[in-house]
VOGU-3710 file (C-alpha; in Angstrom, 3 decimals, decimal comma):
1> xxxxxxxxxx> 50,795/-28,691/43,778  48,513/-26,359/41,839  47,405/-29,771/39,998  46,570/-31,206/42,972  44,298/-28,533/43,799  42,556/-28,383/40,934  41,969/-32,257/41,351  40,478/-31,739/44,807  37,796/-29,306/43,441  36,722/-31,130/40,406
11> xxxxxxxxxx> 36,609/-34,384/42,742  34,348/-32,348/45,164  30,831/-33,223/45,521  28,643/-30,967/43,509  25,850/-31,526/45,741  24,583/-28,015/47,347  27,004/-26,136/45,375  25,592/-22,897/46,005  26,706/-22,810/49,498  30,205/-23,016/48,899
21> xxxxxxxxxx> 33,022/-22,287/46,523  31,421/-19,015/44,764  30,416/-18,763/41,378  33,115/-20,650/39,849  31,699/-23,571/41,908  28,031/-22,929/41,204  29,013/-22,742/37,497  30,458/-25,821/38,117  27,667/-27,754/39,168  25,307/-26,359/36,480
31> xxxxxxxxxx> 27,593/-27,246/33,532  27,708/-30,878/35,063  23,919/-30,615/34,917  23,562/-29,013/31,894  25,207/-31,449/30,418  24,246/-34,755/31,696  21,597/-35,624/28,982  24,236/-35,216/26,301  27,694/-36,473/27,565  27,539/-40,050/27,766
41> xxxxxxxxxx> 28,792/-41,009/31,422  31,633/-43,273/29,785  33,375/-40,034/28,680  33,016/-38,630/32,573  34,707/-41,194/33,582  37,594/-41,105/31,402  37,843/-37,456/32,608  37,886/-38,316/36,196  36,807/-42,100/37,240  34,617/-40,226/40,221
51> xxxxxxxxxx> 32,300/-37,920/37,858  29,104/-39,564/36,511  25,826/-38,560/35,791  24,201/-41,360/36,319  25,442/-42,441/39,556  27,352/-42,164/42,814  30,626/-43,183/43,022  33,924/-43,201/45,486  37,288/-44,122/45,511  38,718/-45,751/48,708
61> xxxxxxxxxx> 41,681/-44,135/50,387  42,398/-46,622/52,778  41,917/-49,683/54,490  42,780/-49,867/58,724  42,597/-53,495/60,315  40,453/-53,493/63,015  40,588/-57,386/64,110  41,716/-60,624/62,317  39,074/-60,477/60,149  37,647/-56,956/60,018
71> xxxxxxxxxx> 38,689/-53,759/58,582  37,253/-49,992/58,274  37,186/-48,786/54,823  37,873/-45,036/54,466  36,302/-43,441/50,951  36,678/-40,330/49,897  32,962/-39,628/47,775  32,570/-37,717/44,367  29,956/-35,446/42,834  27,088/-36,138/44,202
81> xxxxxxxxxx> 26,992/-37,318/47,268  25,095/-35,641/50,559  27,049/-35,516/53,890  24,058/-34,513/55,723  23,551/-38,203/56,633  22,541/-39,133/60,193  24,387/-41,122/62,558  23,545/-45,060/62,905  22,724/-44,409/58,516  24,248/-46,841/56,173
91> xxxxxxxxxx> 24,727/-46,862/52,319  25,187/-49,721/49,659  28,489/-49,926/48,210  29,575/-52,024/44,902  32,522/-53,464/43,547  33,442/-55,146/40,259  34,784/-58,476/41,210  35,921/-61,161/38,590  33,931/-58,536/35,735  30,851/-58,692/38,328
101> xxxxxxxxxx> 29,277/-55,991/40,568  28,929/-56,764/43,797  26,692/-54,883/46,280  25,882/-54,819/49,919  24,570/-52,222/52,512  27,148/-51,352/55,330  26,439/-48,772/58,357  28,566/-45,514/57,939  31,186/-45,864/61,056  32,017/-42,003/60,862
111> xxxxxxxxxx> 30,281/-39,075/61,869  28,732/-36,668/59,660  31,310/-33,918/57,920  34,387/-36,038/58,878  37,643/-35,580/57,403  40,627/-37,067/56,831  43,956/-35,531/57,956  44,783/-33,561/54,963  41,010/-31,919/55,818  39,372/-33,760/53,048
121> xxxxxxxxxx> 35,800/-34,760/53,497  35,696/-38,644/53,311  33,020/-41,622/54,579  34,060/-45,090/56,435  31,934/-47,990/57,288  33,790/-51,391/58,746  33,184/-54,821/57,126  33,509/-58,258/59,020  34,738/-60,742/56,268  31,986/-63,457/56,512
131> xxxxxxxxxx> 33,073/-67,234/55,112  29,923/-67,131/52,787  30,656/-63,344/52,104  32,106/-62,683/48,005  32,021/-58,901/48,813  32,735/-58,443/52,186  36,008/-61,071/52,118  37,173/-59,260/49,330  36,942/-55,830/51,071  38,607/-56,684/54,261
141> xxxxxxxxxx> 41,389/-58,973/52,898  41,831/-57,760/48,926  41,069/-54,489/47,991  43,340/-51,986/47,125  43,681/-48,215/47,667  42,531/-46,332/44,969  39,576/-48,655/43,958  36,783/-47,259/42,330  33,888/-48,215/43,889  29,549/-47,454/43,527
151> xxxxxxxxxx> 28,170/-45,606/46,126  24,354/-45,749/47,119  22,681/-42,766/49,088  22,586/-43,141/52,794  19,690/-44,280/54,136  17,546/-45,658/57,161  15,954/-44,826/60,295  18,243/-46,258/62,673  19,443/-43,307/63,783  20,763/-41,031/66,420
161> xxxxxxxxxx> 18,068/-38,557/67,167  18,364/-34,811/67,955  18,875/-33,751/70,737  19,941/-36,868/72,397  18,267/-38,535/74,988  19,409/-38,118/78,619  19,680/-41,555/79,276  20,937/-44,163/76,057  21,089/-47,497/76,380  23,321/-49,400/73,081
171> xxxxxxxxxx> 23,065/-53,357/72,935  25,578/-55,124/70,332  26,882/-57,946/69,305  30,167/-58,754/66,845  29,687/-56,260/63,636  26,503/-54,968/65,171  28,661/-52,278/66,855  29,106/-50,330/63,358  25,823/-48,282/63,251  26,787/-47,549/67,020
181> xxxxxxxxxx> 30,215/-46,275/66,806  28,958/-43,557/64,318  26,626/-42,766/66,852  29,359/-42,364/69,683  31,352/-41,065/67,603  28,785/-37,858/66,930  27,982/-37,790/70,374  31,647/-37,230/71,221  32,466/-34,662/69,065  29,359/-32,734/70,307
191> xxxxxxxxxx> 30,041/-33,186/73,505  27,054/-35,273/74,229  27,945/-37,917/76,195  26,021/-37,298/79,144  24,846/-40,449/80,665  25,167/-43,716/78,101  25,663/-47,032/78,331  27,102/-49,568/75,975  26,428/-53,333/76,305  29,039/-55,530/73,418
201> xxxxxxxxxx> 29,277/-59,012/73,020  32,363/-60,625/71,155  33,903/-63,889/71,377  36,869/-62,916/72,551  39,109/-59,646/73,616  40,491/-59,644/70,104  37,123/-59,756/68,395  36,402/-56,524/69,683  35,903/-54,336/66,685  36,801/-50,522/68,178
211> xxxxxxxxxx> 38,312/-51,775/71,433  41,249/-49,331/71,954  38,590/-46,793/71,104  35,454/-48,075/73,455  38,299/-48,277/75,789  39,311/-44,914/75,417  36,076/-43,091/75,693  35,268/-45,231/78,765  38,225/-43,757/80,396  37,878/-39,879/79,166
221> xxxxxxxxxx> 34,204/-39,734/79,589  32,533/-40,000/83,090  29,245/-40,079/81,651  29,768/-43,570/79,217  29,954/-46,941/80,168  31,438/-49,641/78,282  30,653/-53,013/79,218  32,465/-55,983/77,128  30,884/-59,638/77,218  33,388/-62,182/75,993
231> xxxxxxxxxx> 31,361/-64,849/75,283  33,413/-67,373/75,305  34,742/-67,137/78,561  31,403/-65,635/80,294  28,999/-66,630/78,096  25,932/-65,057/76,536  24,781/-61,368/78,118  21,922/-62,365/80,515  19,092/-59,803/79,758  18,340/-60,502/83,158
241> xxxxxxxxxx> 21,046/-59,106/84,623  20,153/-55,486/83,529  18,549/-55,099/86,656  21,403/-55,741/88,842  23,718/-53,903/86,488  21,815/-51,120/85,345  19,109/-50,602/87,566  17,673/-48,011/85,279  17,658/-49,641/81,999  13,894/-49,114/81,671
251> xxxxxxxxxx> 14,118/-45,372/81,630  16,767/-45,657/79,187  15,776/-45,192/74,914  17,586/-48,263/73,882  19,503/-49,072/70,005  20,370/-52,884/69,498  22,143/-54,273/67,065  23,612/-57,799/66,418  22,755/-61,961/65,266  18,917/-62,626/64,927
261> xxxxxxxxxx> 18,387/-64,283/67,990  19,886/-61,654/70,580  17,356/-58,979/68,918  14,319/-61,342/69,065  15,362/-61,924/72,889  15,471/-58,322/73,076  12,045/-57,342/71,301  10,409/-60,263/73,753  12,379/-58,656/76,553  11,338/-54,888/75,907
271> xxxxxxxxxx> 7,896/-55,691/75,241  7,188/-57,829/78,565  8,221/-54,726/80,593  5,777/-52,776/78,387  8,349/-50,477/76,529  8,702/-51,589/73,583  8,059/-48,116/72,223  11,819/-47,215/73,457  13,268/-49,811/71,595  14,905/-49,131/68,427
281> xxxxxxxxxx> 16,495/-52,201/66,047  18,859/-52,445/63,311  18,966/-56,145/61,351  21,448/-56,747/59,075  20,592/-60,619/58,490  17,771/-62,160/56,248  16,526/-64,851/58,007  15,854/-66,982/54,946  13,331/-69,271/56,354  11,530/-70,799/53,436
291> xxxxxxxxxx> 13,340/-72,010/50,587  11,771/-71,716/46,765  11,805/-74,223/44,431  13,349/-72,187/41,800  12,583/-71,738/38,487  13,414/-69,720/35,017  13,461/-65,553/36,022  12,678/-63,935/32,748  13,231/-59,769/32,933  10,273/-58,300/30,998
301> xxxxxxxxxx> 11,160/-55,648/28,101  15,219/-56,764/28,577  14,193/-60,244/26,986  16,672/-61,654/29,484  16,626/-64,952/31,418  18,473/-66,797/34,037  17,859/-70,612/35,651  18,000/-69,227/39,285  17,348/-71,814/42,136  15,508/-70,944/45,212
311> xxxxxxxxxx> 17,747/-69,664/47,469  18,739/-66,858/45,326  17,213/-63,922/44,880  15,167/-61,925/42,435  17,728/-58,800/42,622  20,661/-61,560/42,240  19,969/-63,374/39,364  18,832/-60,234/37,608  22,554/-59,030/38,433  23,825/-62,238/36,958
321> xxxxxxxxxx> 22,605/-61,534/33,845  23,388/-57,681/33,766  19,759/-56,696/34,364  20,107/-53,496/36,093  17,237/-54,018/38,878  16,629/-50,743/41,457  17,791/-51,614/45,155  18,667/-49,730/47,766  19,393/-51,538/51,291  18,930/-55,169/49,963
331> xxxxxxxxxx> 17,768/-56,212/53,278  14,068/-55,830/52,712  13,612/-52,497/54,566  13,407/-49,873/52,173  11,141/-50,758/49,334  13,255/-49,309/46,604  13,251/-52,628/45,059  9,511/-53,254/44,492  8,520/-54,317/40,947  5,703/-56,007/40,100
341> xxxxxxxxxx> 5,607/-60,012/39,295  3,938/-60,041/35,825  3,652/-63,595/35,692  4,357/-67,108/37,390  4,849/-67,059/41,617  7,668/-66,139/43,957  8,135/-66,508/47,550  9,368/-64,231/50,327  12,750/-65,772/52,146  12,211/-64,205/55,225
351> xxxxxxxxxx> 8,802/-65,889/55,381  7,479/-68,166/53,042  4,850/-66,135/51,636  3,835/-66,310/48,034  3,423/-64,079/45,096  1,214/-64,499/42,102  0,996/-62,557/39,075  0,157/-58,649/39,653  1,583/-58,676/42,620  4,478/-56,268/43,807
361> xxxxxxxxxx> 7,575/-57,884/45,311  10,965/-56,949/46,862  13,332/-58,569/44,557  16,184/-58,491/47,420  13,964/-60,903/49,635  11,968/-63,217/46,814  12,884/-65,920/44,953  11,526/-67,192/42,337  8,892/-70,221/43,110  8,504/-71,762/39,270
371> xxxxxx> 9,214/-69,867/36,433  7,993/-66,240/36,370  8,312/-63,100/34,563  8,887/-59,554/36,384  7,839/-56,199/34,640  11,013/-54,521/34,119
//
């Protein structure tokens, strides 16, 4: 028991450690600090596989089904990492698969401060296992308990403001809902649910990722709405139909999330009633509409290069060679990726724009177009 204990605190985040624990827990901290330039991370890790001084890192505690081919991952942080997050936030998380690490960027699904039932403060986003997906197969279908995994700060602005809105308006489609359910979920457990409404579109009854849940807090909250589309029985949501079924919808601040097309529909939407400005959007897809040529991706000072073609990017082939490239959301939002293109051209997937020497790019949306160089 008393090892157990002593576990839990060394496992603890170390982040803010003046506000808590006393001195032994401020000392704490400051050795880890202290001592970071000289203790190579390797022999952190043999210590406890969650310290590092280098980087973030998590272990996962558990893995609950949500549909046939979803599943929240629960992960219990180490040093490190801040729980001040916002609601709607997400983080990158990586895994070694087959000697690889994989990363992607998932929402957080849990409010902020949330613990487990033994009272231990742990994190949980929910992954839809996509055909073309390495990573996100692997999480819902093949990882275990206890995995070690790389953690990313949370980030982005699709958030949950404070205080919230009197009227809310949430749009979603299939594993669009994730951003949103930390959202309700905060809103909940403040007691904030005061007059919302929650449009989600899934193919069927059992494709509905929180249903018992949405279900739930339809039921024990007058002020919340939950309206289901099962598209393949009623079809598509009819943006149209807001009028008839919510009357109000233009007085509402509005979150979407979901597929490409339902959040261009909604942008054209929003803006022809001329309120745009309460529209808020959350896109987890590249639309990869231009396709490189390809080429040779050399890595500056590393002396590393990789044949990459041109659907892959920059950050990827760097990663296939072990060239440790910065990232952060890897969806060509947060411009923690920029380096600059030191020689040759590269184009921008999303759009077909090219880069020439000197330029800065986002390695997570460029590939390379011809052989080029980046300074790194």
């Amino acid at each position: 028991m008393a090892l157990n204990k002593f576990r839990e605190w060394l496992e603890a985040p170390a982040a803010h450690v003046s506000e808590r624990g006393g001195k032994l827990n401020v000392l704490r901290g400051a050795v880890a600090r202290m001592t970071t330039p000289l203790l190579p991370d390797d022999y952190l890790h043999l210590a406890n596989p969650l310290w590092s001084a280098r980087e973030l890192r998590g272990r996962i505690v558990d893995v609950q089904p949500e549909t046939a081919d979803s599943a929240t991952i629960v992960i219990k942080p180490g040093w490190g990492f801040d729980f001040k997050y916002q609601p709607g936030q997400y983080i990158g998380i990586g895994i070694l698969i087959d000697g690889r690490w994989n990363w992607r960027s998932y929402s957080l699904t849990c409010p902020p401060d949330w613990t487990d039932e033994g009272g231990k403060r742990v994190i949980s986003i929910a992954v839809k296992a996509m055909p073309e997906g390495k990573l996100s197969s692997h999480l819902v279908n093949g990882v275990d308990a206890g995995t070690i995994v790389r953690l990313a700060a949370p980030q982005g602005g699709f958030v949950l403001p404070s205080p919230v809105p009197k009227k809310v308006l949430f749009i979603t489609a299939g594993s669009g809902i994730t951003p949103v359910v930390s959202m309700l979920r905060a809103m909940d457990r403040r007691d904030q649910v005061t007059d919302v409404v929650h449009v989600h579109s899934a193919p069927t009854e059992a494709d509905v990722m929180f249903g018992a849940e949405l279900r739930d807090l339809h039921d024990r909250r007058p002020g919340f709405v939950s309206h289901l589309q099962l598209t393949d029985s009623a079809g598509l949501f009819a943006l149209s139909s807001l009028d008839e079924l919510y009357p109000d919808w233009r007085e509402r601040e509005t979150w979407a999330c979901g597929p490409a097309p339902m959040l261009d529909a909604i942008e054209g939407h929003w803006k022809a009633a001329g309120i745009a400005d309460q529209l808020h959007v959350e896109r987890f897809e590249i639309e990869r509409s231009a396709v490189g040529e390809g080429g040779v991706v050399t890595f500056g000072t590393t002396g590393r290069s990789v044949e990459a073609d041109g659907a892959t990017s920059l950050l990827e082939a760097g990663e296939s060679v072990g060239v440790q490239l910065p990232f952060g959301c890897r969806m060509g939002i947060c411009q923690t990726c920029v380096v600059t293109l030191a020689e040759g051209h590269a184009r921008d997937l999303r759009n077909g724009e090219q880069r020439q020497a000197g330029d800065k790019v986002q390695t997570c949306i460029s590939a390379a177009a011809g052989d080029c160089t980046l300074d790194i």
